[in-house]
C-alpha positions as CSV (number, residue, x, y, z in Angstrom):
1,X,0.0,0.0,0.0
2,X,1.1,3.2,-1.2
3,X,1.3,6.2,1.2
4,X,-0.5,9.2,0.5
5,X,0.6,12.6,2.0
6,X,-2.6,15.2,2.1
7,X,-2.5,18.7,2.3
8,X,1.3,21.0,1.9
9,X,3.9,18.0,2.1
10,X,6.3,20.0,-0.4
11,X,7.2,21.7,2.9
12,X,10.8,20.7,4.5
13,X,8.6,21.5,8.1
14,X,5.8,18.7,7.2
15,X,5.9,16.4,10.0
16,X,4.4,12.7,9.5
17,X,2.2,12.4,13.0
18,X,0.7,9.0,12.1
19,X,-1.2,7.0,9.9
20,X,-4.6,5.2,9.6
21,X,-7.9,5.2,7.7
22,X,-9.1,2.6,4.6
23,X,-6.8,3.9,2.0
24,X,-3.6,4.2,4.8
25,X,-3.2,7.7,4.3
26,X,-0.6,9.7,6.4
27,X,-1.8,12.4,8.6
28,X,0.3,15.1,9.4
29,X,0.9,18.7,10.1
30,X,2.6,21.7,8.3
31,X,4.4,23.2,11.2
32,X,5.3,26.4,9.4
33,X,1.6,27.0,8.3
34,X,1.0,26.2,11.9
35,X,2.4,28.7,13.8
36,X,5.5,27.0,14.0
37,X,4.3,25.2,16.9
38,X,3.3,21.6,18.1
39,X,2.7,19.9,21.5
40,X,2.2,16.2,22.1
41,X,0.2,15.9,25.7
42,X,-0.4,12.1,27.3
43,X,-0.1,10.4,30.2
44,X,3.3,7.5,30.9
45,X,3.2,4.9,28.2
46,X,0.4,6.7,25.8
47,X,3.1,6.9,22.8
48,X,4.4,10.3,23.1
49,X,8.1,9.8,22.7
50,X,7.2,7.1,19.9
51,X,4.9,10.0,18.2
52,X,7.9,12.8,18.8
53,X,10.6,10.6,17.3
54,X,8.3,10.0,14.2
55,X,7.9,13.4,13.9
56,X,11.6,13.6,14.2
57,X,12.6,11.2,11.4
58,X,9.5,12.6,9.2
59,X,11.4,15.8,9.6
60,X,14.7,14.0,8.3
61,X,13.7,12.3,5.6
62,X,13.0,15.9,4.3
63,X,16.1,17.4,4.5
64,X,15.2,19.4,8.1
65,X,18.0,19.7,10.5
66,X,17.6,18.7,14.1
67,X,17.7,19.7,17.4
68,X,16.8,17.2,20.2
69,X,16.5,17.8,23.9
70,X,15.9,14.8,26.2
71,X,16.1,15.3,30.0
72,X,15.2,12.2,30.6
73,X,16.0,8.3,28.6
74,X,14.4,8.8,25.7
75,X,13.6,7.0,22.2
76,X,15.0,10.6,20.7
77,X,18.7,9.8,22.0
78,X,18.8,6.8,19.4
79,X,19.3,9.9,16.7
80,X,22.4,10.9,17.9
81,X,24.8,10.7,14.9
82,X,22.1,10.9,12.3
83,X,22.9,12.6,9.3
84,X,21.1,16.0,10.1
85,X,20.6,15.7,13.3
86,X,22.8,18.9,14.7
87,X,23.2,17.5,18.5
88,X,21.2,15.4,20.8
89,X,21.5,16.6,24.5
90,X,20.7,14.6,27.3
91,X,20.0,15.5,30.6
92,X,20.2,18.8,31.7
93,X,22.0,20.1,28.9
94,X,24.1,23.0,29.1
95,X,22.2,26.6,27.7
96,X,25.4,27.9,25.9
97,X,25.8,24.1,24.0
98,X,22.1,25.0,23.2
99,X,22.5,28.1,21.6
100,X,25.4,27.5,20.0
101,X,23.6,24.1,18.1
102,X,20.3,25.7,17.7
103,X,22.5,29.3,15.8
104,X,25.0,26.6,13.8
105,X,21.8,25.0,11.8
106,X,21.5,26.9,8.3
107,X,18.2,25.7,6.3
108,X,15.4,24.7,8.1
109,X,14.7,23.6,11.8
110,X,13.1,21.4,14.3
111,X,13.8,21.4,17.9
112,X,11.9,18.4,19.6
113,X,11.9,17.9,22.7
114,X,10.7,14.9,24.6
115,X,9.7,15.1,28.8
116,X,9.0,18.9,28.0
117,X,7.9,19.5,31.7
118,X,11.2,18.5,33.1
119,X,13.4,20.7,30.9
120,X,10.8,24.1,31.7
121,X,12.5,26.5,33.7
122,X,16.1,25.6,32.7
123,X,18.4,27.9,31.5
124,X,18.6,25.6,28.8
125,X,14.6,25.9,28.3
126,X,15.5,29.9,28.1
127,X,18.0,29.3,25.8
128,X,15.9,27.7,23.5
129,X,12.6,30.4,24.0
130,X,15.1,32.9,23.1
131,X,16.1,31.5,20.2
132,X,12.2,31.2,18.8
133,X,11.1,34.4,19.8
134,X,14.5,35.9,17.6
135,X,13.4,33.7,14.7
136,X,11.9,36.0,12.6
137,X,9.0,35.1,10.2
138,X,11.2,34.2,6.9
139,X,12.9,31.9,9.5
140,X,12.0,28.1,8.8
141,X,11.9,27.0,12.7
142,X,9.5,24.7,14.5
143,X,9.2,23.7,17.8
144,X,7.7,20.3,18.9
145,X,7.1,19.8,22.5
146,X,6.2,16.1,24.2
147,X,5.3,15.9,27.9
148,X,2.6,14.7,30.6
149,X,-0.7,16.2,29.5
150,X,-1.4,17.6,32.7
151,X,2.2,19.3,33.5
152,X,2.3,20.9,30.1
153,X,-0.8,22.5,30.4
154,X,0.1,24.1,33.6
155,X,3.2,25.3,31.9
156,X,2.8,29.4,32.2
157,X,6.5,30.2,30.7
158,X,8.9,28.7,28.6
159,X,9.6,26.6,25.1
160,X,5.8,25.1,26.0
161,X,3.9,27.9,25.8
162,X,5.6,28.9,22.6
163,X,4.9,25.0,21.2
164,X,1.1,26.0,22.4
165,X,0.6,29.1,20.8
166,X,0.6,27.1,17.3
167,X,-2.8,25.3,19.0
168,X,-1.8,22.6,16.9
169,X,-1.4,19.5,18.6
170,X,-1.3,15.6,19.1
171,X,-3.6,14.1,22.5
172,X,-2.4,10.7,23.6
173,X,-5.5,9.4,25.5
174,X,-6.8,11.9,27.0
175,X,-9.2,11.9,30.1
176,X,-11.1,14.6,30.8
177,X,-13.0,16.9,28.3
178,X,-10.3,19.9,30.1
179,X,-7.6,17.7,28.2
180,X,-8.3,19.6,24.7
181,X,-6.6,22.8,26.7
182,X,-3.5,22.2,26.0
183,X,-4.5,23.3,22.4
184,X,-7.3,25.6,23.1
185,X,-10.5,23.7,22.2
186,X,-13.1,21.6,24.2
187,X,-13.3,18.0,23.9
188,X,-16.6,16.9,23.5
């Protein structure tokens, strides 16, 4: 079966999110038309980190550098060393190393970051809010954002709220019709 790719997937910032339906159609999300922005909200074993890394690889595959943040074990660390990817920092990475990978990339961008809740209010979380909000418009730079539902959309600072201000976003089995917050809308 052949894999069909709806909507703008010319763009180097189209991000595979998953795929389903009768015809096995990929469903995805233009993150420059979006805002730039993307969030990925669940609970512990949902398929978040499995989700971000697709998005990840999508990314890739389409000639988009990246920049990954893990500050915990994550699936994302296995990308270390892949052509494109600029750096993969684990832990609590330091916020010069972060500017200096996120201002080296030429071309465009994806920062993904994986356990978002426990890198906000880092300096390297500041680092990397700084760095979007000098991104000017012409600037191909995405941010995409995975974390515990719940944390994330308690998040009033930081690389999150600039993921959310896209209001573009993935739910991993969400529980409660306040859930649909984390991207602005009501679940029914």
């Amino acid at each position: 079966m052949a894999l069909a790719e709806p909507g703008r997937a010319g763009s180097p910032l189209w991000a595979l999110v998953g795929v389903g339906g009768d015809e096995l159609t990929a469903y995805g999300v233009d993150l420059a038309a979006e805002g730039g922005g993307f969030v990925i909200g669940g609970g512990s074993r949902t398929g978040r980190s499995t989700a971000l890394l697709t998005m990840a690889r999508s990314l890739l595959a389409r000639g988009t550098s990246v920049v990954a943040l893990c500050p915990r074990p994550s699936p994302l660390q296995e990308l270390d060393g892949t052509p494109g990817v600029t750096r993969v920092f684990s832990g609590a990475p330091d916020a010069d190393e972060v500017s200096v990978a996120l201002t080296s990339v030429v071309g465009p961008l994806a920062i993904v970051i994986d356990d978002a809740e426990a890198l906000a209010r880092t300096p390297a979380d500041d680092a990397v809010k700084e760095f979007l909000r000098a991104s000017g418009p012409g600037w191909q730079v995405a941010v995409v954002a995975a974390g515990q539902l719940e944390e994330m959309k308690s998040e009033l600072r930081g690389t999150i709220v600039e993921a959310r201000k896209a209001k573009a976003g993935l739910l991993l089995s969400p529980s409660s019709t306040l859930d649909g917050d984390l991207v602005s809308m009501r679940l029914p």
